[in-house]
C-alpha positions as CSV (number, residue, x, y, z in Angstrom):
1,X,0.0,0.0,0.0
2,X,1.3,3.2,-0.9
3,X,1.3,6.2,1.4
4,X,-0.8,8.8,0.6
5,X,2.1,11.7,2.4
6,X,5.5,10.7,0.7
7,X,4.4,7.6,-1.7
8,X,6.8,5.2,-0.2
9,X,5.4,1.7,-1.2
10,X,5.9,-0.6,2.3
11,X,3.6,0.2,5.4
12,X,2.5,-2.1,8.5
13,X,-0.6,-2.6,9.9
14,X,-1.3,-1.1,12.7
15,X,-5.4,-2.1,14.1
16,X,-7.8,-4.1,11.5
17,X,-11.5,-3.8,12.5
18,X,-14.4,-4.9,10.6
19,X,-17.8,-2.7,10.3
20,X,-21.0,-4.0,11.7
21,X,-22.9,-5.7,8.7
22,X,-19.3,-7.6,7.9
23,X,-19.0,-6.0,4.8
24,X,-15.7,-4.0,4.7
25,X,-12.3,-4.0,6.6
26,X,-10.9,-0.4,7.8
27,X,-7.5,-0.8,8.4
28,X,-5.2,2.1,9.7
29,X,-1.7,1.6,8.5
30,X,1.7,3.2,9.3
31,X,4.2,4.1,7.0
32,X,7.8,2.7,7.1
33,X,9.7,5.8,6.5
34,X,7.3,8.9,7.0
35,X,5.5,7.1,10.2
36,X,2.2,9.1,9.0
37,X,-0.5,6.9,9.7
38,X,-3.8,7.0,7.1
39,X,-6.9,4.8,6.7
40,X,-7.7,2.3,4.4
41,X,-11.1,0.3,3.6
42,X,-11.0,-3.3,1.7
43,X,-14.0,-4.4,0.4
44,X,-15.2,-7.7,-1.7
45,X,-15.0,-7.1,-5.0
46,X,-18.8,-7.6,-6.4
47,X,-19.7,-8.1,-10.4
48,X,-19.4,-5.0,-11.2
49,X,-22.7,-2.8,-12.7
50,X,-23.0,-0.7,-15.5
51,X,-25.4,2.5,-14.4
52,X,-27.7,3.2,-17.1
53,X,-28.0,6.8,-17.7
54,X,-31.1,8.5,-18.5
55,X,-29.6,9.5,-22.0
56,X,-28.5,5.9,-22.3
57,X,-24.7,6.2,-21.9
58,X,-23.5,3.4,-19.7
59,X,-20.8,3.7,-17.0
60,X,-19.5,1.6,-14.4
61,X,-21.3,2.2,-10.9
62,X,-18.9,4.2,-8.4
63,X,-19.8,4.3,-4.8
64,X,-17.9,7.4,-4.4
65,X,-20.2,9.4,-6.5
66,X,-23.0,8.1,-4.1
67,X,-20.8,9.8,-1.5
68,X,-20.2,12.7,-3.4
69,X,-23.6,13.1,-4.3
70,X,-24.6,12.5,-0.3
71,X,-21.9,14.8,1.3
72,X,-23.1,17.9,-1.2
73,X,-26.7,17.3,-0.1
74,X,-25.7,17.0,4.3
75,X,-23.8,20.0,4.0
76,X,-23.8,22.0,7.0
77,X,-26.2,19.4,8.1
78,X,-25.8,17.6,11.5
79,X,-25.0,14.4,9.3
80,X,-21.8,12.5,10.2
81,X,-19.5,11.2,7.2
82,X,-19.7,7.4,8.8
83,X,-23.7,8.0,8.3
84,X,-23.0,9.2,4.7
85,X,-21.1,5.9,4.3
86,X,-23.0,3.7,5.7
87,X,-26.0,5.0,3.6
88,X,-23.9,4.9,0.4
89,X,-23.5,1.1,1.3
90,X,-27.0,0.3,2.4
91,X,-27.9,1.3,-1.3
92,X,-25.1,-0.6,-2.6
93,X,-26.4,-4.0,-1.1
94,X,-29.8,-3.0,-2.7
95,X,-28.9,-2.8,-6.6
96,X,-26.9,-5.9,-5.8
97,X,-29.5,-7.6,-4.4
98,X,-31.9,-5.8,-7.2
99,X,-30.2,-6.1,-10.3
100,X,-28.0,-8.2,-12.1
101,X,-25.4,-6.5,-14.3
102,X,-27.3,-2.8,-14.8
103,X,-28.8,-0.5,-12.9
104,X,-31.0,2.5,-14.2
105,X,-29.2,6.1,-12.5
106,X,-33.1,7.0,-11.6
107,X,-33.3,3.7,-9.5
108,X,-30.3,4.9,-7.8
109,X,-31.2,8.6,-7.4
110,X,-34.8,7.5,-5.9
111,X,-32.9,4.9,-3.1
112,X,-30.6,8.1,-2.0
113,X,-33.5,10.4,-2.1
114,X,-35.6,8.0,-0.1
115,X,-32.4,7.0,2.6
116,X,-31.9,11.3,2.7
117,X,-35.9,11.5,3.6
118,X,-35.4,9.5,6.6
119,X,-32.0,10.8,7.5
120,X,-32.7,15.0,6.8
121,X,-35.0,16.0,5.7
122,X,-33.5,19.1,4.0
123,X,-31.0,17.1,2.6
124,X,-33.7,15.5,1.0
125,X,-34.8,18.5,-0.9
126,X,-31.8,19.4,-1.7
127,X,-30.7,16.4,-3.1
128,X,-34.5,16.4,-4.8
129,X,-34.2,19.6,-6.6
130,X,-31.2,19.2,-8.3
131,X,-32.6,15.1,-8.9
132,X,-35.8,16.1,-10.4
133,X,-34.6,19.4,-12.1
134,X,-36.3,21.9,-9.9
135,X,-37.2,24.7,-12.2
136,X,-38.7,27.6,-9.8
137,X,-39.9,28.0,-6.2
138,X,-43.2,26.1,-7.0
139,X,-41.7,22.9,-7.1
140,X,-39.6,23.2,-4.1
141,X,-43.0,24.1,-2.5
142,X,-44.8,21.2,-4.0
143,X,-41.9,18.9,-2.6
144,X,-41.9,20.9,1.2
145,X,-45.9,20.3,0.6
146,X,-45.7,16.8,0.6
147,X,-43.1,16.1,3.0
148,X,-45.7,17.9,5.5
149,X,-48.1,15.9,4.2
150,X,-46.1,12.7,5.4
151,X,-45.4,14.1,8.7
152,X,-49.1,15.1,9.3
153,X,-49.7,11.7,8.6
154,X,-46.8,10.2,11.5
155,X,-48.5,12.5,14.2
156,X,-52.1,10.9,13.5
């Protein structure tokens, strides 16, 4: 592993752990001749999906544009980055389980608009108004309409 301060190419483990669900390994590593210590994830290597865009380009699926995507939407929330991650895996583990070799970008887009809706709720219409192409004030009203609809509906 190569480290990420002066590119020297040896470095020792220093603490393995593995995340809740099992799925990944953080590992924070030391390097042999800085001694800066950095992070590392591992995690298995899935069949790798093609994201159907909605113009019909294919690209391969990238969990770090999930993140990307998620961190633009919680910022300046009270949203921590392991949250961010741990969303960006939950839908990971769904297109896996959902589809074989190609998902559709609006399946993803609607999974991190409906984990943001749960997590903030003004994430959520941020996230949605770039998503769905907001146009003017009337649809971010018709989307802050309907999320008050839903919570009307949780106090009854």
């Amino acid at each position: 592993m190569k480290c990420p301060s002066c590119s020297f190419k040896e470095t020792k483990v220093v603490d393995s752990r593995m995340n809740g669900e099992g799925t990944s390994i953080r590992r924070r590593r030391e390097c042999l001749k800085c001694s800066k210590r950095f992070t590392t994830h591992e995690y298995v290597e899935q069949v790798s999906l093609l994201v159907v865009k909605r113009d019909g380009r294919r690209q391969p699926y990238d969990r770090a544009r999930v993140i990307t995507g998620l961190m633009k939407a919680c910022e300046k929330r009270p949203v921590g980055v392991e949250q961010i991650e741990n969303v960006a895996i939950e839908i990971e583990r769904t297109i896996q389980k959902k589809f074989d070799r190609e998902v559709p970008s609006t399946a993803i887009g609607e999974l991190i608009m409906e984990k943001l809706y749960t997590l903030d709720e003004v994430a959520y219409v941020r996230f949605a108004s770039v998503y769905r192409q907001f146009r003017d004030v009337n649809h971010f009203m018709k989307e802050i309409q309907v999320i008050l609809e839903r919570d009307k509906g949780k106090k009854k």
